[in-house]
VOGU-3710 file (C-alpha; in Angstrom, 3 decimals, decimal comma):
1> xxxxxxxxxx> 131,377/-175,206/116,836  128,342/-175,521/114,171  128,372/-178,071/111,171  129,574/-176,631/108,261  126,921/-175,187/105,381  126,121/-178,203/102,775  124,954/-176,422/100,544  125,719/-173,350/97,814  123,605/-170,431/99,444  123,574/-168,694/96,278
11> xxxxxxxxxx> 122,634/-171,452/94,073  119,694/-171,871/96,733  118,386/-168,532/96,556  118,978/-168,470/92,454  117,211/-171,303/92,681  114,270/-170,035/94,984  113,657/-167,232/92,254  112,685/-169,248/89,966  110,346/-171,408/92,028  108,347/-168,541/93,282
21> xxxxxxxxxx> 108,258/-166,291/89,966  106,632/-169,469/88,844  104,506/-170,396/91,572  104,150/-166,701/93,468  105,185/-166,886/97,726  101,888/-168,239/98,665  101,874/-171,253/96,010  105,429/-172,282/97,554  105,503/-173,924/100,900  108,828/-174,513/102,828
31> xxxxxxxxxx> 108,518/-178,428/101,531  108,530/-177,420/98,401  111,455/-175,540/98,709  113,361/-178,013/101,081  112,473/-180,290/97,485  113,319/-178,273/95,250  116,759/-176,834/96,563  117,641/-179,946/97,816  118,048/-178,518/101,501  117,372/-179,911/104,794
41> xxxxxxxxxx> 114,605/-177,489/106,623  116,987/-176,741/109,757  119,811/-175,465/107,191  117,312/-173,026/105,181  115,916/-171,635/108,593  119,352/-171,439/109,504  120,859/-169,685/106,770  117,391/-167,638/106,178  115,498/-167,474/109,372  111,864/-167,770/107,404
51> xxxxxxxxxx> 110,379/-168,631/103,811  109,912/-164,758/103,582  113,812/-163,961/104,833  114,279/-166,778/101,622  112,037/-164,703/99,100  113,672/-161,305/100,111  116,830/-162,656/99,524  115,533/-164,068/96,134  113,941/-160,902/94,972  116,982/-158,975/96,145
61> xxxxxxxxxx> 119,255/-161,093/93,828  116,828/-161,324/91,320  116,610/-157,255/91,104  120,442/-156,664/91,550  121,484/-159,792/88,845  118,666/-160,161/86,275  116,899/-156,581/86,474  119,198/-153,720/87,448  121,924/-154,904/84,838  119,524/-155,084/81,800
71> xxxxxxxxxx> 118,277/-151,151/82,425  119,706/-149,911/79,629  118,571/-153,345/77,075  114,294/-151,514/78,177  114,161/-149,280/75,207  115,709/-151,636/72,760  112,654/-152,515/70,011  111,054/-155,500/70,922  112,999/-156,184/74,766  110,994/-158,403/76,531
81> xxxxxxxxxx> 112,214/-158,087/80,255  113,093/-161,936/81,895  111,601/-159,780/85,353  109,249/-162,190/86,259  109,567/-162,790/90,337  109,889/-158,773/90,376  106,520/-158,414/88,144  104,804/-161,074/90,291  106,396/-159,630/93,555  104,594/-155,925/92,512
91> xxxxxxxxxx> 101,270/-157,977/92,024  101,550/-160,766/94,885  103,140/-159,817/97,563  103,968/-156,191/98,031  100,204/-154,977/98,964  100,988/-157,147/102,422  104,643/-157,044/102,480  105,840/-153,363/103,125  109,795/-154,471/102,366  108,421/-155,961/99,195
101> xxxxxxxxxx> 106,411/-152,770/98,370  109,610/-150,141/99,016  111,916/-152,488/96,863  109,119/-152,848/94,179  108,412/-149,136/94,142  112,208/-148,560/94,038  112,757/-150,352/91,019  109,989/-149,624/88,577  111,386/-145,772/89,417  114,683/-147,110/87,892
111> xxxxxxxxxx> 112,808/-148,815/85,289  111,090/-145,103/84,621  114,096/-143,330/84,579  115,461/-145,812/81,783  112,268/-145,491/79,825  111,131/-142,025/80,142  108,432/-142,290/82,137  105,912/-144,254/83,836  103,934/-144,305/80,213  107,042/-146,196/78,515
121> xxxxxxxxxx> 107,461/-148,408/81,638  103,975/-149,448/80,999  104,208/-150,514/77,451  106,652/-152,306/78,548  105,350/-154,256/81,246  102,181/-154,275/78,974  105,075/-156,006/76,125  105,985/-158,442/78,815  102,738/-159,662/79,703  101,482/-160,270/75,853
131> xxxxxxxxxx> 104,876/-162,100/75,719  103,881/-164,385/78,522  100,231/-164,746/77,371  101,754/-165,529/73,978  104,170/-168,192/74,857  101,670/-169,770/77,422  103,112/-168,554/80,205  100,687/-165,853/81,483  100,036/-167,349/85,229  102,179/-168,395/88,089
141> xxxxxxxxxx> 102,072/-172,369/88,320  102,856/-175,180/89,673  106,153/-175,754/86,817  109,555/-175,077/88,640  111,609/-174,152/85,677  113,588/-171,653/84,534  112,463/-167,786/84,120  111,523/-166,292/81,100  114,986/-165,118/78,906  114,264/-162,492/76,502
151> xxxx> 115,213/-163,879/73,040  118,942/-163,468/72,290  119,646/-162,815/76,022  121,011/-166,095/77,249
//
């Protein structure tokens, strides 16, 4: 019989989110993670097999919990989307990472749908990114906290 989990797998992947909207998957290494999830390495290969079975799982929550629910907030005046490991997935990872790319692809067609178009979905994006420019956030770093909250959305 195996040792019992130690840890909260979905606080770990919640968690995981955050580190690599912040710091992107190749600015994360697995003892950075084992750090900052307060994991032992065997239990996250374990539970996840690989950093990138870890970041799937991450952008799958992050798209099902923070994106997919807050569709219909897009065409509110002045919604700044909190989609940062998706926006960062689209530009980081999913050139090299075909599961990435389909899931990406997949969800900015949602995000069309809601807007009207791929024209809307881009002042949008374009909306988030003067956000993060504005509130010195523009670039993935080395800071593991929290993801950008649209005002009023906490």
């Amino acid at each position: 019989m195996g040792r019992r989990r130690s840890f909260d797998v979905d606080e770990a992947v919640e968690a995981a989110a955050e580190v690599f909207a912040r710091r992107a998957y190749d600015g994360v290494s697995i003892d950075d993670l084992v750090t900052r999830l307060g994991v032992h390495r065997n239990s996250l290969y374990g539970v996840f097999g690989s950093k990138r079975g870890l970041y799937l799982a991450a952008l799958r929550r992050h798209v099902d919990q923070d994106v997919r629910p807050r569709l219909a907030l897009v065409t509110e005046p002045g919604h700044v989307p909190a989609w940062d490991l998706l926006l960062v997935a689209a530009a980081d990872r999913a050139r090299e990472d075909p599961e990435v790319a389909e899931l990406v692809s997949a969800v900015l067609c949602e995000v069309d749908a809601a807007t009207g178009g791929p024209r809307a979905t881009e002042g949008l994006l374009g909306r988030w990114l003067r956000h993060r420019a504005a509130s010195g956030e523009g670039a993935p770093d080395n800071d593991d906290g929290p993801e950008t909250v649209p005002d009023g959305e906490d």
